[in-house]
N, C-alpha and C positions, 0 to 999 in steps of 0.2 A: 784258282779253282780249276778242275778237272773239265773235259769238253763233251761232246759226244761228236761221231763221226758227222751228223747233221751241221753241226756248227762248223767244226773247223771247214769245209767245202767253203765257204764264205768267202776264206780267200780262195784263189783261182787257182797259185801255182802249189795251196794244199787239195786244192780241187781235184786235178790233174795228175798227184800220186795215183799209185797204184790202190785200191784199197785195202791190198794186206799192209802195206808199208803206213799207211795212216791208223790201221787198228795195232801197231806194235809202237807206234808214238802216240796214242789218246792218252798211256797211263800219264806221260809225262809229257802235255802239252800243259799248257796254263791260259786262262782268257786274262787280259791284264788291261789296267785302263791307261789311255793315252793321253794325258792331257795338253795341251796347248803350250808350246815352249820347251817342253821335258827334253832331255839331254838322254839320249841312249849309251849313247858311249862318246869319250871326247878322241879326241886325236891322240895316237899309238898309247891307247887304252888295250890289256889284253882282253878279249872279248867274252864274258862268261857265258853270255845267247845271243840267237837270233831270233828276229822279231817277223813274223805275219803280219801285217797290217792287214784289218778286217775295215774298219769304216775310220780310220783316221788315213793321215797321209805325213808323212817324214820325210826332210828335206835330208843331203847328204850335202857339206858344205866343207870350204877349205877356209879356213883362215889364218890370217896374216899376222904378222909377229907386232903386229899394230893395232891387232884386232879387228880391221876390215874382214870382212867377208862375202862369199859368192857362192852360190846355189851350183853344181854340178851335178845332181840330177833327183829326182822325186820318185819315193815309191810309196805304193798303195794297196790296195787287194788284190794287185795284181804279180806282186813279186814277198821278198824276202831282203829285210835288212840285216847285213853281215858277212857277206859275201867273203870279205877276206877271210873267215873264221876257214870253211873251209875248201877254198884255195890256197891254203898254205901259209902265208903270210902271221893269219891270227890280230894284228891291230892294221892298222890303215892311217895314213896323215889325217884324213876329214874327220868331221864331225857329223852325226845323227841328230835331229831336232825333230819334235812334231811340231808339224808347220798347221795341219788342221787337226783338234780333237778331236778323238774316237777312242777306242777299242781296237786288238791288236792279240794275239796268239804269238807266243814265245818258247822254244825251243831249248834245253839248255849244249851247249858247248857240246859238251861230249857225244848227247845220241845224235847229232849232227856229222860229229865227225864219223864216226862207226859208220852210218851211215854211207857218205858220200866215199870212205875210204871201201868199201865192199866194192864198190863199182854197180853197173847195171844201169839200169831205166831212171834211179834216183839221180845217180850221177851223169849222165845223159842230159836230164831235163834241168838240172842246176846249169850246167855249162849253156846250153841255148842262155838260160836267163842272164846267167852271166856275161854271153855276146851281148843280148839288147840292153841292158846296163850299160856297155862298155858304149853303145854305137849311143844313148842318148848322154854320155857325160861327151864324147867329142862333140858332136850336135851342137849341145850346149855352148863348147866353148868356139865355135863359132861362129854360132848366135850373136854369142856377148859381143866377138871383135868386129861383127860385119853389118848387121840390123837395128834397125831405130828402137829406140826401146818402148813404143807405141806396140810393135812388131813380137819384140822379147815378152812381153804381158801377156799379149794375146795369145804364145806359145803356152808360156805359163800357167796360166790359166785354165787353155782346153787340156795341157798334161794332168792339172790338177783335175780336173773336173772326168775323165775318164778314171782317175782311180779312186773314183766316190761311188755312194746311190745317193741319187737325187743334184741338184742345181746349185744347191747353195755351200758355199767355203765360209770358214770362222777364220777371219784373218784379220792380221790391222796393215794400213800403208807401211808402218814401222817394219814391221817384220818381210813384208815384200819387198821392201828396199834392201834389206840384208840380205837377202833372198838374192836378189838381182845383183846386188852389187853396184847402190846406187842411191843417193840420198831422197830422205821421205817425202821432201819439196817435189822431187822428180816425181816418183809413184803417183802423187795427188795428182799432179797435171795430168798425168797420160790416164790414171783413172777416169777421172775427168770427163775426158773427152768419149772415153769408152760411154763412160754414160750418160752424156748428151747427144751420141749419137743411137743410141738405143741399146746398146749391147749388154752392157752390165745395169745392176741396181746396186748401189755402195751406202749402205748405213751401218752405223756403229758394230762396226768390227765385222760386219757379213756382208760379202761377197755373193749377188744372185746374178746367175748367166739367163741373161733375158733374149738373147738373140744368138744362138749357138752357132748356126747357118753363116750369121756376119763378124763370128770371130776369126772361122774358119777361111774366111776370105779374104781376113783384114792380116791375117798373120804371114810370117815367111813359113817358106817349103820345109823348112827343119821340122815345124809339128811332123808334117805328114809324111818327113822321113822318117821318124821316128816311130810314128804311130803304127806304120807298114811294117818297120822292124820286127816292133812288138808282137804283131798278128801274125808275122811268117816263121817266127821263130816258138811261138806260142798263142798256136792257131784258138786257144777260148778267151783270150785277150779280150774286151768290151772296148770295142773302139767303131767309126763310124766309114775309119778309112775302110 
């Protein structure tokens, strides 16, 4: 379905167009739903869109010719999935998953490219994104090879929870150990502890951050490297740094 310019603002970084450049893509925007698990594109898939995330969030993951897998970095309402579409590339090694259902604004292929190939203000404001993209997949990785993974959650978590509205994530341990790169035994313990010490509440499949203040303290510096990124290179970012 078709959007109005009210909606698509929803995300930030269609927020943050120009408003001529959002009224010559409303005819061919699309709202589309996210569900939990969905596969956007799999590894050097050619890319038909790119996707908005409005109230879902999408894991971008690499996996192994084994089938393990590992989270290298999370977007939300705050960015644009498909980045290699147009940077030149067009597929990418990882894979796209929604990690939380939602809702989600879609692009196809082409008025992307036209787009970012003009040059100007569109192509300007892609490339920042595409720096702090870049500076949270190194972040990420590491996270993974250097911090406890009590630490890696807590990052998780508050990146998740900044490109939401509202406290609460639709998640199972299952899928956050894929996520992390790390079995579901694992997850459950460090969950766990998250929430006997106040910080989260964990029941069937929802994720509530009850102490946001003490994640923020309990995690390493990578969030609020990252978080700063975010907000210097796209100053309407929602974050707390």
């Amino acid at each position: 379905m078709t959007i109005s310019d009210s909606e698509s603002i929803s995300n930030h970084l269609l927020g943050a167009l120009d408003p001529s450049v959002r009224a010559r893509w409303l005819p061919v925007l699309e709202v589309v739903e996210l569900p939990l698990g969905l596969v956007l594109y799999e590894a050097n898939d050619t890319m038909t869109h790119v996707y908005f995330p409005t109230t879902a969030i999408v894991s971008l993951l690499y996996v192994m010719e084994n089938g393990a897998s590992a989270e290298i970095a999370v977007v939300g309402n705050e960015g644009i999935v498909g980045v290699s579409l147009f940077m030149g590339g067009g597929s990418t090694p990882s894979r796209a998953v929604v990690q939380s259902a939602g809702k989600g604004i879609r692009l196809a292929a082409k008025a992307m490219k036209d787009e970012f190939d003009s040059g100007g203000a569109v192509l300007h404001l892609l490339l920042r994104y595409t720096q702090a993209l870049i500076t949270q997949m190194a972040q990420t990785a590491v996270c993974n090879r250097h911090h406890s993974l009590d630490q890696q959650l807590c990052r998780w978590l508050l990146l998740s929870l900044d490109r939401l509205q509202g406290d609460q994530l639709a998640m199972t341990q299952e899928l956050i150990g894929n996520m992390l790169g790390v079995r579901r035994e694992s997850v459950t313990e460090a969950a766990l502890k998250l929430q006997n010490d106040g910080l989260i509440r964990y029941s069937r499949g929802r994720i509530t951050i009850t102490d946001r203040q003490g994640l923020e303290a309990r995690t390493c510096e990578c969030y609020s490297v990252v978080a700063k990124e975010y907000k210097r290179l796209l100053p309407d970012f929602r974050t707390t740094n």
